[in-house]
C-alpha positions, 0 to 999 in steps of 0.5 A: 526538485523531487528524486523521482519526477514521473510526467504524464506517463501513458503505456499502450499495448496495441489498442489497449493503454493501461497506464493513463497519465501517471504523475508521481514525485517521489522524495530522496529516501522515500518509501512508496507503494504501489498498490492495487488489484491485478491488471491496475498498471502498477507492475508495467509503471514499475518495469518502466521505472526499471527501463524493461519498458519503454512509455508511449509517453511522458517522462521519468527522471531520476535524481535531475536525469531524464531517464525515459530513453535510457537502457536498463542497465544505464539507469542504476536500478536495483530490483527484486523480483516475486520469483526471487530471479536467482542463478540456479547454478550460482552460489549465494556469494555468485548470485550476489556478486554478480551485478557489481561484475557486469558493473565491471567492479574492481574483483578486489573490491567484490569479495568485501562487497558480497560479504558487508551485504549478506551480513546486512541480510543476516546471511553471510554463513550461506554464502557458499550454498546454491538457490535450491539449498535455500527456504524461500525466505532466505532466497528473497533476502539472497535477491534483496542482497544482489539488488543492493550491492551495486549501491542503486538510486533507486530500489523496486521491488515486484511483489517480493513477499507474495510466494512466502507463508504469512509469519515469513512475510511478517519477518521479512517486510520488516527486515526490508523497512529496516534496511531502507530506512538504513540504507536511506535508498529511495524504494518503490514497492509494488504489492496488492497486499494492504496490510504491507502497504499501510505497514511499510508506506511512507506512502501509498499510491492507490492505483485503479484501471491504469490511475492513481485513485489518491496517493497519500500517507497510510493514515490518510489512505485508511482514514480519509479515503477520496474515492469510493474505490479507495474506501472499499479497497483499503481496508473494511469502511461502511458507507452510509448516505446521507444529505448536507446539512446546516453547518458541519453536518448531514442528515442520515435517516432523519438525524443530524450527523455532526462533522467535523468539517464542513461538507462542500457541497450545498445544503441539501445535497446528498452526501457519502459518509464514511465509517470503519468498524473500530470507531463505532462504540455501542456505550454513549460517551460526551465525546461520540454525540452521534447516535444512529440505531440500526438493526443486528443482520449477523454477528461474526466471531473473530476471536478478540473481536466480534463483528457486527452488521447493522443495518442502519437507513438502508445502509450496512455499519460494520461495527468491532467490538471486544469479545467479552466472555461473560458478555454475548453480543447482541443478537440477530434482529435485535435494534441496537444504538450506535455511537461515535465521533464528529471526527471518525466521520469522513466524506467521499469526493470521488475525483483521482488526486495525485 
């Protein structure tokens, strides 16, 4: 039996339901994101985990427990929030002590409590300071400490990093992976943001209107995305189209396009496929024996890496290419090759898988 089971749950507010049928099982010790744009459902999924909810229906169970009635601060939840949610008139040490007081914790047992979860956090020199004597990332890892202490089931976190500078948010996310996997604690994190997602996931639930599109591990979400809406989401990821052909191939602009799987559909039948920036090469090797040619519409300047956009059979093909300084890269209205592999090719089924 999965940790977390969440059946069927719908959430309307009024006429509007922006939740639909939300089934997710979630492992003892797992790390699953939430991610998707504003207004997907993903936070109202989390404040119903958390119990600040309550569905209009299905059920969530935590750990064997039908949790769907029960209070908030009956269900054992620890939670961190985007604004950090601190006491402005606490301390560090009170702002962090606090849940294990109205968990009505031994005060002998508190002081040892407060101090073991700062030193996790890197900061039991701060314990006397207030929230405004605090940078924002000392304050998110001050909310990260108050969420633990209590020793939660279950860890959320809202978009905990999104009001913080890029080389903080960096530090800080892997500070979190870190703990978790110390801690072992089941954690949902919810995040718009997909380089947190892919680098943090042990999987990423893909949300749109209220679904999820396909939950998976990151390798899979970025490789082999199941619905058009996932591919343009996750990453940058060109869509050409083409028809199945005989075997494990498909025809693209007159050329055959081997696979490395056979299509499911019918010979003949058209077909998306799928290819990033990366695994396209402009050199033919014996393991990349697809070619298309295309024309050069731009080329963007990235530093390490220069972008191209090709436009091949009425389609765009991004392709990444290292920036050499003796070697300029090709130029606009100029045919060019492009090579790659049977396995790099992925194919587009959109249905939502869960």
């Amino acid at each position: 039996m999965s940790f977390l089971s969440i059946d069927g749950v719908v959430k309307s507010f009024g006429p509007t339901t922006v939740v639909k049928d939300f089934d997710l099982r979630v492992e003892r010790g797992e790390f699953v994101s939430f991610l998707g744009p504003s207004g997907c459902g993903k936070t109202t999924m989390l404040r119903m985990i958390a119990g600040f909810e309550r569905p209009s229906a299905g059920r969530i169970v935590i750990d064997g427990e039908d949790v769907t009635d029960l209070a908030a601060s009956r269900r054992r939840i620890g939670m961190v929030f985007q604004a950090y949610a601190l006491f402005p008139n606490l301390s560090v040490h009170d702002n962090v002590a606090f849940g294990l007081k109205v968990a009505g914790r031994p005060k002998r047992e508190i002081g040892p409590r407060v101090e073991e979860m700062l030193t996790l956090v890197g900061l039991p020199h701060l314990s006397n300071r207030y929230p405004y004597q605090l940078s924002g990332g000392q304050q998110q890892r001050v909310a990260l400490a108050r969420a633990l202490a209590p020793s939660p089931r279950v860890l959320l976190l809202d978009e905990p990093l999104s009001a913080l500078d890029a080389k903080i948010r960096v530090s800080l996310r892997e500070q979190i992976r870190a703990l978790q996997r110390e801690l072992g604690i089941t954690t949902i994190f919810v995040t718009h943001d997909q380089e947190e997602a892919l680098s943090m996931s042990d999987r990423i639930a893909v949300m749109s209107e209220g679904r999820i599109q396909q939950c998976a591990t990151p390798f899979e979400i970025y490789n082999r995305p199941s619905t058009r809406f996932v591919a343009g989401f996750v990453g940058t990821l060109s869509l050409i189209d083409g028809v199945r052909a005989e075997g494990a191939g498909a025809i693209v602009d007159g050329t055959r396009i081997e696979l490395s799987e056979t299509p499911p559909v019918a010979e003949g039948a058209p077909l998306t496929l799928t290819l990033r920036p990366e695994a396209v090469k402009l050199e033919p090797s014996s393991d990349r024996p697809n070619r298309l040619t295309g024309e050069v519409r731009d080329a963007h300047f990235m530093g390490s890496v220069v972008r191209l956009d090709v436009h091949v059979a009425g389609s765009s093909v991004l392709v990444d290419t290292f920036n050499r300084s003796a070697v300029p890269p090709p130029a606009r209205g100029e045919r060019i090759d492009l090579y790659f592999a049977p396995a790099d090719v992925g194919l587009l089924a959109d249905r939502p898988q869960t």
